[in-house]
C-alpha positions in Angstrom: -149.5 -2.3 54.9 -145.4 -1.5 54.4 -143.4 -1.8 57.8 -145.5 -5.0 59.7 -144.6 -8.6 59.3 -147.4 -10.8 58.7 -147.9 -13.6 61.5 -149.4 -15.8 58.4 -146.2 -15.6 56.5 -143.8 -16.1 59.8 -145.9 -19.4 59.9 -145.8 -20.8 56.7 -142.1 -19.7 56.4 -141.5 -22.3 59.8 -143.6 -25.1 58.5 -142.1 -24.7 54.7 -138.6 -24.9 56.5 -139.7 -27.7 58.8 -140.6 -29.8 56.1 -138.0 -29.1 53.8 -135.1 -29.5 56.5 -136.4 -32.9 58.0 -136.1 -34.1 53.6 -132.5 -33.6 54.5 -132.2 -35.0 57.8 -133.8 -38.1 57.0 -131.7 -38.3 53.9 -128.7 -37.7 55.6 -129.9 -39.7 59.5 -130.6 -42.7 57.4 -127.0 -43.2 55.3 -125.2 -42.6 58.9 -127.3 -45.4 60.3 -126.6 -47.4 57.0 -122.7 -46.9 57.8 -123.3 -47.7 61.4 -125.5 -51.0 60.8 -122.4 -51.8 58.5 -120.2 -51.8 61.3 -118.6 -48.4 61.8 -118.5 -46.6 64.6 -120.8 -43.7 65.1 -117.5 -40.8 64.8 -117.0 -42.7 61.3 -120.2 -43.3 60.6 -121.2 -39.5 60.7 -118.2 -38.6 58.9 -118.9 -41.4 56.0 -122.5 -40.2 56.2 -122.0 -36.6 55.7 -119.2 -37.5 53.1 -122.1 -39.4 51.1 -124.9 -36.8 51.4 -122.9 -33.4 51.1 -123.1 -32.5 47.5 -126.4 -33.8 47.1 -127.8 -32.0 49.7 -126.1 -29.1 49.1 -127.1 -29.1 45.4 -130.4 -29.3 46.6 -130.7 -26.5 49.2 -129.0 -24.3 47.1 -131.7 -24.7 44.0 -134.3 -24.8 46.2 -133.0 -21.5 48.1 -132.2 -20.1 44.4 -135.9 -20.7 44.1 -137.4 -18.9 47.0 -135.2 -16.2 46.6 -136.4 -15.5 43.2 -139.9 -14.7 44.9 -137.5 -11.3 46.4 -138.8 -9.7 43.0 -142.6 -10.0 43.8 -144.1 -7.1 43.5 -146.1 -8.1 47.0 -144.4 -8.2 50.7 -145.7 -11.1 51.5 -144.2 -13.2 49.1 -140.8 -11.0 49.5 -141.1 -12.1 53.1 -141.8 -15.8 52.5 -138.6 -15.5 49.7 -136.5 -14.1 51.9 -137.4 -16.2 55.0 -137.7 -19.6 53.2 -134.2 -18.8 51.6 -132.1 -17.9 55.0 -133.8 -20.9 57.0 -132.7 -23.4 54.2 -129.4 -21.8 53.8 -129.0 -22.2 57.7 -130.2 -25.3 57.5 -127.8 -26.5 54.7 -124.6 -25.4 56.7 -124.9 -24.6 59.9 -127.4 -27.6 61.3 -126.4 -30.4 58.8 -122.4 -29.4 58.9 -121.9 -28.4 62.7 -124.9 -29.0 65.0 -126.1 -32.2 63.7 -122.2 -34.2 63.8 -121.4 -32.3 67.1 -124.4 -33.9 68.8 -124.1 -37.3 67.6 -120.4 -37.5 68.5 -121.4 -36.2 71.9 -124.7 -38.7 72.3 -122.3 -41.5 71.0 -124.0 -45.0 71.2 -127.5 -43.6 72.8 -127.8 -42.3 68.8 -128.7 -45.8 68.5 -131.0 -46.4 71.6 -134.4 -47.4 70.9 -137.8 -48.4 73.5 -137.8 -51.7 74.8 -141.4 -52.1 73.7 -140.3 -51.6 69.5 -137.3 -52.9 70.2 -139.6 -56.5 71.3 -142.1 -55.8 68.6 -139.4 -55.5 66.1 -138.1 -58.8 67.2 -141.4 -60.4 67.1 -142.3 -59.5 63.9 -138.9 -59.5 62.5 -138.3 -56.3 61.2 -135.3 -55.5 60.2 -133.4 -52.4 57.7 -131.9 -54.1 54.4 
């Protein structure tokens, strides 16, 4: 029917963000904890790991939004929707969370970014864990 949104869609169009947005974060959380275990602080080490990720991620989001926005010229309105939806959350994603949200809140949180339970941070210890 033309004029409803499909609830189905709305929900695949969050999980298919979800998932594709915590590729980037992870990518992205894991060289500013590389530039912090290296000895930087955490202002530097957000800027160094944004500096290192940038193009790469937005290379990505921008092919993979170039992707879902080719599904606009389905012929069916649920795939326009998913296109469409898929293509603004990843865009968002891309600049708004990774370039201001995500670097405002660590620079706020500061050293807590770093904070971890005292029951991992003891099993890590015992069982000597460690990120190299």
């Amino acid at each position: 029917m033309t004029g409803t949104v499909d609830v189905p869609t709305i929900v695949l169009i969050a999980v298919i963000a979800f998932a594709l947005s915590m590729d980037y974060e992870v990518f992205m959380l894991s060289r500013i904890k590389e530039e912090h275990d290296a000895g930087q602080d955490t202002a530097n080490a957000v800027a160094f790991g944004l500096q290192r990720t940038g193009r790469i991620i937005t290379a990505a989001a921008l092919l993979i939004a170039i992707v879902f926005a080719s599904f606009l010229t389905s012929s069916a309105t649920n795939i326009k929707q998913l296109g469409l939806g898929v293509t603004v959350a990843i865009l968002l994603d891309a600049t708004v969370v990774r370039a201001f949200l995500v670097p405002a809140f660590m620079r706020t949180a500061g050293n807590a970014n770093w904070w971890a339970p005292g029951p991992l941070k003891r099993l890590h210890a015992r069982v000597g864990l460690r990120e190299e």
